[in-house]
C-alpha positions, 0 to 999 in steps of 0.5 A: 500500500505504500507504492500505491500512496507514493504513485498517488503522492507524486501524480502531479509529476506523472500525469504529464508524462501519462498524458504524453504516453496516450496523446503519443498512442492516439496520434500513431493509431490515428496515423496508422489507420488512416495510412494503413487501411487504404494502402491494405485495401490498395494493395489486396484489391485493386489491379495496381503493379507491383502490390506484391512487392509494395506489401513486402517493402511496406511491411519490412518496418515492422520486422525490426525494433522501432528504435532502429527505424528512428535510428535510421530516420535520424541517419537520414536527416543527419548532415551527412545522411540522405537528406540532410545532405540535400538540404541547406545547412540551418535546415539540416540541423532544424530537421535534426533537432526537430526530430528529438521529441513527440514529431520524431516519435511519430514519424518513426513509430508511425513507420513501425506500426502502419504495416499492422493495419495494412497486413491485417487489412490485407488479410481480411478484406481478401476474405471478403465473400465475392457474392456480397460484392458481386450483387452490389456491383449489380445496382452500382459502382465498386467505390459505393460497394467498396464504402458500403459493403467491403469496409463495413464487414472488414471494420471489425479487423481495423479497429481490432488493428487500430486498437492493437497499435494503441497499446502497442505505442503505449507500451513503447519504450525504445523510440521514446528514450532514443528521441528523448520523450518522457512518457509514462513506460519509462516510470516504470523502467526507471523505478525497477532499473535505477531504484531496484524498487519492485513495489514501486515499479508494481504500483507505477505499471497498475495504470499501464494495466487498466488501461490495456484492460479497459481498452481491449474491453472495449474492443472486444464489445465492438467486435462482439456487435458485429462478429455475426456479420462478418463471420458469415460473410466470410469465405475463401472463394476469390475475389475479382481485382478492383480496376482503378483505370485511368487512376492507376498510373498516378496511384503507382507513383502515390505508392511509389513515392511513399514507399521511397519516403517512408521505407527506402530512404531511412533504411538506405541513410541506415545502410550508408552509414553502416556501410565502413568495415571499421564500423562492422569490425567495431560492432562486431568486438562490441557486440558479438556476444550480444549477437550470438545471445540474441540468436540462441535465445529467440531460437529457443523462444521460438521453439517453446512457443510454436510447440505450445501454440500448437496445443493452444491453438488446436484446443482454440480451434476445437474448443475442447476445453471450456476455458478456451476463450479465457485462453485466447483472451489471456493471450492477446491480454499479454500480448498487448501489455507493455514489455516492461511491465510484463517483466515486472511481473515476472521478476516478482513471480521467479525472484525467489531462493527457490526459484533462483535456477530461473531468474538467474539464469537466460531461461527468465528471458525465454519465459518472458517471450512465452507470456508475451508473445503466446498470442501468435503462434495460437492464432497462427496455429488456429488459422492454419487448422482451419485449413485442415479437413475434421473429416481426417481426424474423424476418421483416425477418431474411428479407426482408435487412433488417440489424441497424440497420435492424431496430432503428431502423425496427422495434424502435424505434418499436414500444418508443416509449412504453416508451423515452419512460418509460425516459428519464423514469425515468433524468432523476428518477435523475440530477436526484436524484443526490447522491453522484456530483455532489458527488464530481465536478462541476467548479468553478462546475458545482455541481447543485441537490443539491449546492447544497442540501446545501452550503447546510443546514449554515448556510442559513436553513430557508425557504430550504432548504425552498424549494430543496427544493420547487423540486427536487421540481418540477423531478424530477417535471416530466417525469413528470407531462408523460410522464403527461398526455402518455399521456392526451392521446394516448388516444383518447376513447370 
C-alpha cells in the first residue's frame, strides 16, 4: 500500500508524462489507420503493379525494433545522411533537432506500426465473400460497394488493428528514450532499473494495466456487435481485382513515392552509414556476444512457443476445453501489455531462493517471450487448422487412433509449412524484443537490443548504425531462408 500512496503522492509529476504516453498512442493509431487501411485495401484489391512487392517493402518496418527505424530516420536527416545532405545547412540541423521529441516519435513509430493495419487489412478484406460484392456491383459502382459493403464487414479487423497499435505505442519504450520523450513506460523502467524498487515499479505499471484492460474491453464489445456479420460473410472463394483505370498510373507513383519516403530512404541513410568495415569490425568486438545471445535465445523462444501454440491453438480451434476463450483472451491480454511491465511481473513471480535456477539464469528471458508473445503462434496455429479437413481426424477418431497420435502423425505434418512460418514469425518477435530483455536478462546475458540501446546514449553513430544493420540481418535471416526455402521446394513447370 505504500507504492500505491507514493504513485498517488507524486501524480502531479506523472500525469504529464501519462498524458504524453496516450496523446503519443492516439496520434500513431490515428496515423496508422488512416495510412494503413487504404494502402491494405490498395494493395489486396485493386489491379495496381507491383502490390506484391509494395506489401513486402511496406511491411519490412515492422520486422525490426522501432528504435532502429528512428535510428535510421535520424541517419537520414543527419548532415551527412540522405537528406540532410540535400538540404541547406540551418535546415539540416532544424530537421535534426526537430526530430528529438513527440514529431520524431511519430514519424518513426508511425513507420513501425502502419504495416499492422495494412497486413491485417490485407488479410481480411481478401476474405471478403465475392457474392456480397458481386450483387452490389449489380445496382452500382465498386467505390459505393467498396464504402458500403467491403469496409463495413472488414471494420471489425481495423479497429481490432487500430486498437492493437494503441497499446502497442503505449507500451513503447525504445523510440521514446532514443528521441528523448518522457512518457509514462519509462516510470516504470526507471523505478525497477535505477531504484531496484519492485513495489514501486508494481504500483507505477497498475495504470499501464487498466488501461490495456479497459481498452481491449472495449474492443472486444465492438467486435462482439458485429462478429455475426462478418463471420458469415466470410469465405475463401476469390475475389475479382478492383480496376482503378485511368487512376492507376498516378496511384503507382502515390505508392511509389511513399514507399521511397517512408521505407527506402531511412533504411538506405541506415545502410550508408553502416556501410565502413571499421564500423562492422567495431560492432562486431562490441557486440558479438550480444549477437550470438540474441540468436540462441529467440531460437529457443521460438521453439517453446510454436510447440505450445500448437496445443493452444488446436484446443482454440476445437474448443475442447471450456476455458478456451479465457485462453485466447489471456493471450492477446499479454500480448498487448507493455514489455516492461510484463517483466515486472515476472521478476516478482521467479525472484525467489527457490526459484533462483530461473531468474538467474537466460531461461527468465525465454519465459518472458512465452507470456508475451503466446498470442501468435495460437492464432497462427488456429488459422492454419482451419485449413485442415475434421473429416481426417474423424476418421483416425474411428479407426482408435488417440489424441497424440492424431496430432503428431496427422495434424502435424499436414500444418508443416504453416508451423515452419509460425516459428519464423515468433524468432523476428523475440530477436526484436526490447522491453522484456532489458527488464530481465541476467548479468553478462545482455541481447543485441539491449546492447544497442545501452550503447546510443554515448556510442559513436557508425557504430550504432552498424549494430543496427547487423540486427536487421540477423531478424530477417530466417525469413528470407523460410522464403527461398518455399521456392526451392516448388516444383518447376
Amino acid at each position: 500500500m505504500e507504492a500505491y500512496a507514493a504513485l498517488f503522492a507524486s501524480s502531479q509529476r506523472l500525469l504529464p508524462w501519462f498524458g504524453n504516453s496516450l496523446l503519443l498512442a492516439s496520434l500513431i493509431s490515428f496515423s496508422a489507420t488512416i495510412i494503413g487501411a487504404p494502402l491494405g485495401v490498395l494493395l489486396a484489391r485493386t489491379d495496381l503493379p507491383w502490390r506484391g512487392v509494395f506489401a513486402v517493402l511496406f511491411a519490412l518496418p515492422f520486422f525490426v525494433p522501432p528504435y532502429v527505424i528512428a535510428a535510421a530516420w535520424f541517419s537520414a536527416l543527419d548532415q551527412s545522411g540522405s537528406i540532410g545532405r540535400l538540404l541547406p545547412e540551418g535546415a539540416s540541423e532544424f530537421l535534426s533537432s526537430t526530430f528529438f521529441g513527440l514529431s520524431g516519435c511519430v514519424v518513426s513509430l508511425t513507420t513501425s506500426f502502419t504495416p499492422i493495419v495494412m497486413l491485417l487489412t490485407m488479410a481480411y478484406i481478401s476474405a471478403v465473400n465475392p457474392r456480397l460484392e458481386q450483387a452490389g456491383l449489380l445496382a452500382s459502382r465498386w467505390p459505393n460497394v467498396l464504402w458500403r459493403i467491403t469496409l463495413p464487414l472488414i471494420a471489425p479487423a481495423i479497429v481490432f488493428a487500430s486498437v492493437l497499435v494503441f497499446l502497442l505505442t503505449l507500451g513503447e519504450v525504445g523510440v521514446p528514450t532514443f528521441l528523448r520523450y518522457p512518457v509514462y513506460p519509462t516510470e516504470v523502467l526507471t523505478q525497477f532499473a535505477a531504484f531496484y524498487d519492485f513495489s514501486a515499479a508494481t504500483a507505477a505499471a497498475l495504470p499501464l494495466l487498466l488501461v490495456a484492460a479497459m481498452v481491449l474491453t472495449l474492443e472486444k464489445s465492438l467486435q462482439r456487435t458485429s462478429s455475426a456479420t462478418i463471420g458469415a460473410s466470410m469465405t475463401n472463394a476469390p475475389n475479382g481485382a478492383i480496376a482503378l483505370g485511368r487512376w492507376r498510373l498516378p496511384l503507382l507513383w502515390v505508392v511509389s513515392l511513399w514507399m521511397f519516403a517512408t521505407v527506402i530512404t531511412p533504411f538506405a541513410a541506415l545502410l550508408g552509414q553502416a556501410a565502413s568495415l571499421d564500423a562492422l569490425a567495431q560492432a562486431f568486438a562490441r557486440g558479438g556476444d550480444s549477437i550470438l545471445r540474441s540468436v540462441v535465445f529467440a531460437s529457443v523462444g521460438a521453439t517453446f512457443l510454436t510447440l505450445s501454440g500448437f496445443f493452444c491453438g488446436y484446443l482454440i480451434h476445437h474448443k475442447a476445453l471450456a476455458i478456451w476463450r479465457s485462453v485466447d483472451a489471456l493471450t492477446l491480454f499479454l500480448f498487448t501489455l507493455p514489455g516492461t511491465v510484463v517483466g515486472v511481473g515476472l521478476i516478482s513471480l521467479w525472484n525467489h531462493p527457490s526459484t533462483n535456477v530461473i531468474y538467474a539464469t537466460p531461461a527468465i528471458v525465454i519465459l518472458g517471450f512465452l507470456a508475451q508473445y503466446a498470442l501468435i503462434p495460437t492464432r497462427m496455429t488456429a488459422a492454419v487448422l482451419q485449413r485442415i479437413p475434421p473429416s481426417l481426424e474423424n476418421a483416425a477418431e474411428l479407426a482408435g487412433a488417440g489424441w497424440f497420435t492424431i496430432l503428431g502423425e496427422i495434424v502435424a505434418p499436414i500444418a508443416k509449412r504453416g508451423l515452419i512460418a509460425t516459428w519464423t514469425i515468433c524468432y523476428i518477435f523475440c530477436v526484436r524484443d526490447l522491453g522484456i530483455a532489458m527488464v530481465v536478462y541476467p548479468p553478462g546475458s545482455d541481447t543485441l537490443t539491449v546492447r544497442i540501446m545501452t550503447l546510443m546514449a554515448n556510442g559513436a553513430p557508425s557504430l550504432i548504425a552498424a549494430l543496427c544493420l547487423i540486427l536487421i540481418i540477423v531478424t530477417l535471416a530466417p525469413l528470407l531462408a523460410a522464403v527461398f526455402w518455399r521456392a526451392a521446394s516448388r516444383p518447376f513447370t
